[in-house]
N, C-alpha and C positions, 0 to 999 in steps of 0.2 A: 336697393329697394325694389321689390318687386313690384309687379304692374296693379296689383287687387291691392296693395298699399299704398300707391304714388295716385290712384283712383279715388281712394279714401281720404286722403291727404289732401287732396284736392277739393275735394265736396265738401268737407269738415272749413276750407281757407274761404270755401267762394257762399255757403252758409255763412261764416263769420259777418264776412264782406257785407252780406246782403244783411245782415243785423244791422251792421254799423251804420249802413244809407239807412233804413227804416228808422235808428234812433235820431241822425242828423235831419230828416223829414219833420220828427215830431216837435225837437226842440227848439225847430225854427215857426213851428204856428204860431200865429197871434191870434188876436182879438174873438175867442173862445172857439178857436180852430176851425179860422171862416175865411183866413189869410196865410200864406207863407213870404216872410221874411226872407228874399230873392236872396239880396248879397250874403247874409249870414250862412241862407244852405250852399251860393257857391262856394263860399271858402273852405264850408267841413267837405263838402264833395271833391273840392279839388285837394284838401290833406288826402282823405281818404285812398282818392285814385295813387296819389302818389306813393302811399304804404304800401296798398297794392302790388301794382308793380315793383317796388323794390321788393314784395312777396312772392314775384315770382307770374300773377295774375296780368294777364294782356289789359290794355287798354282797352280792346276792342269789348271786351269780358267783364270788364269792369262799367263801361258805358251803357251796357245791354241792361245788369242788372239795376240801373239810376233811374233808365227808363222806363223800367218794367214798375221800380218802384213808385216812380213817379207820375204814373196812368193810376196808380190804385187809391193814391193820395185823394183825399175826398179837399182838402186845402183849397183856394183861390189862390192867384197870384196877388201878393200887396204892389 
């Protein structure tokens, strides 16, 4: 595989990625998305990271993108 592929490959896996946390985000708001259900999004977080990396995706890579999505979250913590 060449470099402008395995580049591509990459951004298309760590887009996915960063779907996945956005839709584990949502599906954990409550009460008309004024709260987030803590232990509900650790658990999809932590399946998630661990798909992840068996994808190939660093932890480190993976934690960056949780946080990034997680500053943008308008949510409270329940």
């Amino acid at each position: 595989m060449n470099v402008k592929k395995a580049e591509g490959f990459r951004e298309a896996l760590e887009a996915q990625y960063r779907d996945l946390i956005h839709e584990a985000i949502l599906e954990c708001e409550t009460d008309h998305k004024t709260r987030l259900n803590i232990g509900k999004l650790n658990s999809k977080l932590n399946l998630i990271t661990k798909a992840a990396k068996f994808d190939g995706l660093s932890e480190k890579t993976v934690n960056q993108m949780i946080d990034e999505a997680v500053a943008v979250a308008p949510a409270k913590a329940a």
